[in-house]
C-alpha atoms as an extended CHARMM CRD file, in Angstrom:
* protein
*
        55  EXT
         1         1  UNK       CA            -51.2140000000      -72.2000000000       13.8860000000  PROA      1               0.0000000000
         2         2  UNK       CA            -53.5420000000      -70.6300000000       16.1420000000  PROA      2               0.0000000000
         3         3  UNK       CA            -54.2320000000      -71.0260000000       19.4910000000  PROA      3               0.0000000000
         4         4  UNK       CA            -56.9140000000      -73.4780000000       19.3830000000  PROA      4               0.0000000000
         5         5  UNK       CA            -55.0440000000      -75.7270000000       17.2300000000  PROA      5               0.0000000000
         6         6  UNK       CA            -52.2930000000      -75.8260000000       19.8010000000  PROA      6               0.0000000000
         7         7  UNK       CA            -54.3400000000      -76.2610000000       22.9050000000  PROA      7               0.0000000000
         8         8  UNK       CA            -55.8510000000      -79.1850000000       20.8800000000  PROA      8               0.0000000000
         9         9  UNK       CA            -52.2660000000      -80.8240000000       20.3420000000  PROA      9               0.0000000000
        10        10  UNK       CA            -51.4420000000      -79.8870000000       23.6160000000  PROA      10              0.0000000000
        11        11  UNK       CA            -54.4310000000      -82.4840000000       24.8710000000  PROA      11              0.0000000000
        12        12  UNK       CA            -53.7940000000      -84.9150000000       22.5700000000  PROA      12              0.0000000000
        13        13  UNK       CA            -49.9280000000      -84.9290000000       23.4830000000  PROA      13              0.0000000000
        14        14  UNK       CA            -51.1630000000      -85.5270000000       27.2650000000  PROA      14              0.0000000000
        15        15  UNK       CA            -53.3080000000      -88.3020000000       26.5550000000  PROA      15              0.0000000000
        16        16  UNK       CA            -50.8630000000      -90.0590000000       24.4220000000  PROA      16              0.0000000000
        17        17  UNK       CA            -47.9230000000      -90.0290000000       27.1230000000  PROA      17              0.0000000000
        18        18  UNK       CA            -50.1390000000      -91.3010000000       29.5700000000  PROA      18              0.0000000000
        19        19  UNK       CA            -51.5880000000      -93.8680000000       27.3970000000  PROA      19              0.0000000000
        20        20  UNK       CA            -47.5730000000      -94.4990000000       26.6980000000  PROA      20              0.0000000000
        21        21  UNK       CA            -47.0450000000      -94.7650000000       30.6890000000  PROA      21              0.0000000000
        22        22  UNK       CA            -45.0550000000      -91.5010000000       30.8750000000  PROA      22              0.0000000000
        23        23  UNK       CA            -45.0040000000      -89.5320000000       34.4130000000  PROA      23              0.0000000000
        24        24  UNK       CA            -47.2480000000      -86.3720000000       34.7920000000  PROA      24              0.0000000000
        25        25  UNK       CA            -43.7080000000      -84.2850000000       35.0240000000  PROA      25              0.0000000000
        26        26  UNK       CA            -43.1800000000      -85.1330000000       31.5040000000  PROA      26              0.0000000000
        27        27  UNK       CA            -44.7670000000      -82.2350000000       30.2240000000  PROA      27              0.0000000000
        28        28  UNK       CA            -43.3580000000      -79.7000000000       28.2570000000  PROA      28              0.0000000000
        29        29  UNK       CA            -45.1840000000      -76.8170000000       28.9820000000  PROA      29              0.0000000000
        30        30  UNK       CA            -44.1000000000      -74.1260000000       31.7980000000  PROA      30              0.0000000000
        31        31  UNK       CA            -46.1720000000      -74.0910000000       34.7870000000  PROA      31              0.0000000000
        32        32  UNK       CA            -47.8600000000      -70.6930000000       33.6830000000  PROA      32              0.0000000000
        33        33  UNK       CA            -48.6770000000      -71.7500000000       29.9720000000  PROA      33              0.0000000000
        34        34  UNK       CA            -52.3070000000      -72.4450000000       29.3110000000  PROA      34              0.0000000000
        35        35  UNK       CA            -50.8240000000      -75.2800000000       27.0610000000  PROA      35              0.0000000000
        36        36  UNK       CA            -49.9360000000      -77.2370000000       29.9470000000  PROA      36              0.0000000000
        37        37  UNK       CA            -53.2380000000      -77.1500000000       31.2810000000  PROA      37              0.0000000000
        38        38  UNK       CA            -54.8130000000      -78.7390000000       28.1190000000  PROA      38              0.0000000000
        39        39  UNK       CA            -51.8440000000      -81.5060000000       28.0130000000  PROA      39              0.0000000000
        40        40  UNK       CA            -52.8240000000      -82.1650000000       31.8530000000  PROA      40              0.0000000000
        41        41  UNK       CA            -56.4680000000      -82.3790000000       30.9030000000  PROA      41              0.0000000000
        42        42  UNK       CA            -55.2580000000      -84.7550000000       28.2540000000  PROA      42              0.0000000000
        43        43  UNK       CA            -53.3020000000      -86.8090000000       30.8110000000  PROA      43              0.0000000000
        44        44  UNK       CA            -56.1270000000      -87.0340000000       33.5800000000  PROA      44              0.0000000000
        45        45  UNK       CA            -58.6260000000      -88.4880000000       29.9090000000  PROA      45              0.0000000000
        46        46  UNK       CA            -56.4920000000      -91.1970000000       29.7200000000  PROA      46              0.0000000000
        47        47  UNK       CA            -56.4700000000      -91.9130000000       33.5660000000  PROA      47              0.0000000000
        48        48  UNK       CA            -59.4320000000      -90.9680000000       35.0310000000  PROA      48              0.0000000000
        49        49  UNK       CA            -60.2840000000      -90.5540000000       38.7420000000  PROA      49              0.0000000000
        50        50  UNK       CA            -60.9310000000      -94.0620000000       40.2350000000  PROA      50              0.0000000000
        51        51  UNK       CA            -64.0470000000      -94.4590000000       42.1880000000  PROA      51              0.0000000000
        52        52  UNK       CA            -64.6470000000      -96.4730000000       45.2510000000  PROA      52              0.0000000000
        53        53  UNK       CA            -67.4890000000      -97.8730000000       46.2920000000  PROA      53              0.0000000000
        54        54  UNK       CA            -68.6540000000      -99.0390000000       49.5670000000  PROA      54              0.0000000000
        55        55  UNK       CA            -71.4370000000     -100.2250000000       51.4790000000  PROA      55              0.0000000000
């Protein structure tokens, strides 16, 4: 499997644990792996930034 195909998985493994209420610290991927990056970005699709509004 190449590289591509892994940091797809990657993101799709992110979004499904946070979809599955999982903590951010479950990922599997070492702090220096480009993998974790794409299951983070995967994490952050399924919970995206909240914005406030106000007047």
């Amino acid at each position: 499997m190449g590289f591509r195909e892994d940091t797809v998985r990657a993101r799709q493994a992110g979004y499904t644990a946070a979809r599955a209420g999982r903590p951010l610290t479950d990922c599997p991927h070492s702090a220096d792996s480009l993998l974790r990056l794409a299951w983070v970005r995967g994490y952050k699709a399924a919970h995206p930034p909240s914005v406030e509004v106000t007047d």
